[in-house]
N, C-alpha and C positions, 0 to 999 in steps of 0.2 A: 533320451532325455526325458521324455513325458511317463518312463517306470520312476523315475527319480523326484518329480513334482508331482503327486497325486490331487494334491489340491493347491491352487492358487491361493495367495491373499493378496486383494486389490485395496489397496488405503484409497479413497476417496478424499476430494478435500473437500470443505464447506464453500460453496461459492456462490456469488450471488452477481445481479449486475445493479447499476444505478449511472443514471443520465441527470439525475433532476440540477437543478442549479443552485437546490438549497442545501445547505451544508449537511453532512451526514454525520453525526457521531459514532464512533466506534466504539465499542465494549472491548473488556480483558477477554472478556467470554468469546468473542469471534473471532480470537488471532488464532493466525494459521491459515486464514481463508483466502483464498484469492478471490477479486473483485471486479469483475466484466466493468468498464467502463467506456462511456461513448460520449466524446466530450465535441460530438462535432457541430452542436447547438450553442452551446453555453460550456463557462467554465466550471470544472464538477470537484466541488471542494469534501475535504475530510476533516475531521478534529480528531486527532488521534485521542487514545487513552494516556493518562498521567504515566507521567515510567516511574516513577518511585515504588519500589517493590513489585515491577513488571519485568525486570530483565529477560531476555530471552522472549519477550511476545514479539510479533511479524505479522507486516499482509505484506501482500501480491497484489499488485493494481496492473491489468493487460490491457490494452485500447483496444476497443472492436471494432473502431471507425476512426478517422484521423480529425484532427480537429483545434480545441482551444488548450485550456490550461489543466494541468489535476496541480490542486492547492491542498497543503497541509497546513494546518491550525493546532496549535498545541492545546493541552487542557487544562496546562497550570494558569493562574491567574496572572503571573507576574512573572519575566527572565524571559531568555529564548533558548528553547530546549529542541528546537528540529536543526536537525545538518544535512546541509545537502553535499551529497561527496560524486565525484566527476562534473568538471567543467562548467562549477559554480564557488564560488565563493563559499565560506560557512554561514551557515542561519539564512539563505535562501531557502525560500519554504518551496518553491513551484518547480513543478517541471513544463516550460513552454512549447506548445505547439507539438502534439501529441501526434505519432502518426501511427498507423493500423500496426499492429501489431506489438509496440513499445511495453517494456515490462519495466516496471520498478518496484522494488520492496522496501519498504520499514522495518526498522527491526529496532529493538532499543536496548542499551545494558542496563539498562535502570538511570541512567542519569539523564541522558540524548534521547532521544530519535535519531538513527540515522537514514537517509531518502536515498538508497542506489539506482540510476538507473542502471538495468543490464544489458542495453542494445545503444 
């Protein structure tokens, strides 16, 4: 098997963490990344980017400690453009009670956000 793969390509993703309690704004520029979060102080809020003419952008949010809340805030001005899908209603923005290891993504088609949790 290793005369057949001579060289590896490893994709790395962008990732970073954040605990603070103050809201984070996200770029177009940083989808893709996954984002270490440690909500076990304080609730660690996002704003995501506008999805109009963002279709297809995504984060990755993982708990690295168990804890309070991860919050999403939209960027338009005006409407409600976040969905939460699994065992919340539409236009809940939060996912409650975070526990270690908890994965969710955003992803948006250009019109929504939608907030999966995966676990």
């Amino acid at each position: 098997m290793s005369q057949q793969f001579k060289k590896g390509i490893i994709n790395k993703y962008n990732t970073f963490s954040y605990s603070s309690s103050t809201t984070h704004e996200l770029t177009i520029e940083q989808s893709g990344s996954v984002i270490f979060i440690d909500s076990s102080s304080n609730n660690v809020t996002f704003k995501l980017p506008v999805v109009a003419d963002n279709a297809g952008a995504n984060f990755k949010f993982i708990a690295t400690a168990a804890g309070n809340n991860l919050v999403f805030n939209q960027n338009e001005s005006s409407g409600t453009n976040v969905i939460k899908l699994n065992t919340a209603a539409a236009n809940t923005q939060s996912v409650t009670t975070m526990v270690l290891g908890e994965c969710v993504e955003c992803i948006t088609d250009g019109t929504y956000w939608y907030v999966i949790e995966l676990n």
